[in-house]
C-alpha positions in Angstrom: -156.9 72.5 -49.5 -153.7 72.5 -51.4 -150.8 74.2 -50.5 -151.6 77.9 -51.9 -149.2 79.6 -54.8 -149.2 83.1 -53.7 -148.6 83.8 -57.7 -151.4 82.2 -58.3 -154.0 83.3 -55.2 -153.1 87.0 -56.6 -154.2 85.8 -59.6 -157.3 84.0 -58.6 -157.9 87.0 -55.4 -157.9 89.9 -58.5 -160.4 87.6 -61.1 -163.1 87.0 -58.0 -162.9 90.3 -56.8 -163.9 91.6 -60.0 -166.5 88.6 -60.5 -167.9 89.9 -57.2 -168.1 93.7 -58.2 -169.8 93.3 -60.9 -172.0 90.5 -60.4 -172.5 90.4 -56.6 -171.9 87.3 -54.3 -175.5 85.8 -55.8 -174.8 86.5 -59.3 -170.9 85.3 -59.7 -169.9 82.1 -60.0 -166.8 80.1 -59.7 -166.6 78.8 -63.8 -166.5 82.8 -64.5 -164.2 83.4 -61.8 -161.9 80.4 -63.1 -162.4 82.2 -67.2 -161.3 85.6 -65.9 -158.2 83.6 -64.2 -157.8 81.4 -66.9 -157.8 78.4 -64.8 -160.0 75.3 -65.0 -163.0 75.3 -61.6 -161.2 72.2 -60.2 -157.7 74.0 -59.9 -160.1 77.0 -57.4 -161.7 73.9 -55.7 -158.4 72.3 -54.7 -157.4 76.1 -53.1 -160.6 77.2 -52.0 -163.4 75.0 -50.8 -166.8 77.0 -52.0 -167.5 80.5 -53.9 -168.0 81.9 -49.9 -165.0 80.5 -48.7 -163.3 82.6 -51.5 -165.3 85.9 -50.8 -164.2 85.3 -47.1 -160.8 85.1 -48.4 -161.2 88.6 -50.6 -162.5 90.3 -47.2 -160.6 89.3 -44.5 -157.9 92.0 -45.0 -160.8 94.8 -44.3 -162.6 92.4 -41.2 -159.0 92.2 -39.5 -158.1 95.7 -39.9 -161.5 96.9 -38.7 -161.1 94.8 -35.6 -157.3 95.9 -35.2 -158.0 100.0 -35.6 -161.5 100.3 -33.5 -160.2 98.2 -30.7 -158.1 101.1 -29.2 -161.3 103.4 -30.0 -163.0 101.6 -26.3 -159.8 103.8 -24.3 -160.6 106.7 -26.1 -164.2 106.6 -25.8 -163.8 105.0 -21.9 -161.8 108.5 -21.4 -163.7 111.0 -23.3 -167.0 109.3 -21.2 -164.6 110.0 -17.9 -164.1 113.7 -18.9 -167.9 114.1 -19.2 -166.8 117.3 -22.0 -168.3 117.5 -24.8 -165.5 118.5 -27.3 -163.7 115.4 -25.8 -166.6 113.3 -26.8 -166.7 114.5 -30.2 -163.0 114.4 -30.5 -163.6 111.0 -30.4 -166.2 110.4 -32.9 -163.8 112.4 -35.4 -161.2 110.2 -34.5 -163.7 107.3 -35.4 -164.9 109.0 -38.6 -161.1 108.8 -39.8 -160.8 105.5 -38.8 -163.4 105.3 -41.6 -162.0 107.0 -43.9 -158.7 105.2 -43.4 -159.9 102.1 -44.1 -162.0 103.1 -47.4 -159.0 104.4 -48.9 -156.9 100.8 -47.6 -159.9 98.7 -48.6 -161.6 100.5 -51.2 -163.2 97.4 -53.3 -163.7 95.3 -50.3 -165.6 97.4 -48.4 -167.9 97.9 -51.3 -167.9 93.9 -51.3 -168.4 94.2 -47.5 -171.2 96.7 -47.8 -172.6 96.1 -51.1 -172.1 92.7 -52.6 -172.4 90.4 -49.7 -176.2 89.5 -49.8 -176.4 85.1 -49.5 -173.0 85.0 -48.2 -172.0 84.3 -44.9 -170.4 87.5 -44.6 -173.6 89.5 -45.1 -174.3 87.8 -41.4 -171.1 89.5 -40.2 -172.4 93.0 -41.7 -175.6 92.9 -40.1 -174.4 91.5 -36.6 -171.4 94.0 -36.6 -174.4 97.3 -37.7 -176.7 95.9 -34.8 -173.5 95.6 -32.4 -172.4 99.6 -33.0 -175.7 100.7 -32.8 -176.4 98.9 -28.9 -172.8 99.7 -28.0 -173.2 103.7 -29.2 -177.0 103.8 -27.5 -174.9 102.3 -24.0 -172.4 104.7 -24.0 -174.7 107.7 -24.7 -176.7 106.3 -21.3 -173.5 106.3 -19.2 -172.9 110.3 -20.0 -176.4 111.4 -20.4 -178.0 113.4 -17.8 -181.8 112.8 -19.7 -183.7 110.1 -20.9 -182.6 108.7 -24.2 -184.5 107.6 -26.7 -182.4 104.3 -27.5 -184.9 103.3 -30.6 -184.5 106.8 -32.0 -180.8 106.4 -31.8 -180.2 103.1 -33.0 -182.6 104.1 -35.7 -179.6 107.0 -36.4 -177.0 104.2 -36.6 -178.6 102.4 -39.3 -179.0 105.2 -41.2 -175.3 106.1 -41.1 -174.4 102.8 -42.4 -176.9 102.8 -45.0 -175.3 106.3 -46.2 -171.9 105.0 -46.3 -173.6 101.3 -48.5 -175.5 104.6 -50.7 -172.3 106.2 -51.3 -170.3 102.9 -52.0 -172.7 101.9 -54.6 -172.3 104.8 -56.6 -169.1 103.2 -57.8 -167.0 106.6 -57.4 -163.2 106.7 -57.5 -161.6 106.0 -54.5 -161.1 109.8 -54.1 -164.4 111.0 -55.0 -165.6 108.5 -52.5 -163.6 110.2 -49.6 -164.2 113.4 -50.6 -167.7 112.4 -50.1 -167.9 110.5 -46.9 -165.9 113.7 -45.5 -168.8 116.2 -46.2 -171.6 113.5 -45.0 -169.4 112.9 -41.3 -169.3 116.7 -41.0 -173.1 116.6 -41.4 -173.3 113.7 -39.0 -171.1 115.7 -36.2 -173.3 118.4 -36.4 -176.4 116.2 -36.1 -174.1 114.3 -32.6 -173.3 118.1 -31.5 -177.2 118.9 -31.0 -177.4 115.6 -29.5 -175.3 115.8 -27.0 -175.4 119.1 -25.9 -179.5 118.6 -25.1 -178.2 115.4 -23.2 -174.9 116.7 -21.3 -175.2 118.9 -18.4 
């Protein structure tokens, strides 16, 4: 890979990203990429070895931040479990929820890459192992402070359906703020929906 020209990356970064919004990872391709940049295909080859290793590139912003901001969400959640209190627990799924929200307004067009546009790439690998991953690590911690049976199948099954909303609402192609706005009014739906949860399963 040749050494990159950040001038240029911008350049080439701005022309795939809005390749991939419009025609998804399947449907762009480098040549259209290379028109919007006004570059020739061989000058992306020499700076990016394949279409995915450019999505990759587009994405990895969003993937590091979500790793960096939901790390110190295991403390939080590791204290809220200790404190067995239900407003502590849902303290900390706000706290999560604005994580969220956080990173849709820092990432706006890559998470609808992320969420939306990733099909045949090997990022739509990373979606679906880090969806299956929240839902087993939200249906373990929900064991360690229940005092009833949980239906784990019923709750991962909840999960799913929380990411799906937030791929619905990213497909509507809102502005940034309408988006928010949005994903605001569907987490205060959600709490409620964790309230009744919880307080059938805490003592």
């Amino acid at each position: 890979m040749a050494v990159k020209d950040p001038t240029l990356d911008r350049k080439i970064i701005a022309a795939a990203t809005d390749e991939f919004l419009d025609a998804g990872f399947q449907g762009a391709s480098l040549r259209q990429i290379a028109k919007r940049a006004n570059l020739s295909t061989g000058a992306l080859y020499t700076r990016y070895k394949s279409k995915d290793d450019l999505f990759c590139s587009i994405i990895k912003d969003l993937l590091s931040d979500i790793s960096h901001e939901f790390e110190p969400m295991r403390q939080t959640y590791m204290e809220a479990q200790k404190s067995h209190d239900l407003n502590t627990i849902l303290a900390a799924i706000r706290q999560e929820e604005k994580i969220y929200q956080q990173i849709l307004l820092n990432h706006y067009d890559q998470c609808i890459l992320f969420f939306c546009k990733s099909d045949g790439s090997s990022v739509q690998a990373q979606l679906e192992q880090f969806m299956t991953y929240k839902a087993k690590e939200t249906v373990a911690y929900l064991n360690t402070i229940s005092q009833k049976e949980l239906n784990a199948n019923a709750i991962e099954m909840l999960m799913f359906e929380q990411f799906y909303c937030y791929r619905t609402l990213l497909q509507k192609n809102l502005k940034k703020e309408d988006a928010l706005s949005c994903l605001e009014l569907v987490e205060l739906f959600h709490e409620a929906g964790w309230r009744e949860l919880l307080e059938q399963h805490l003592e």
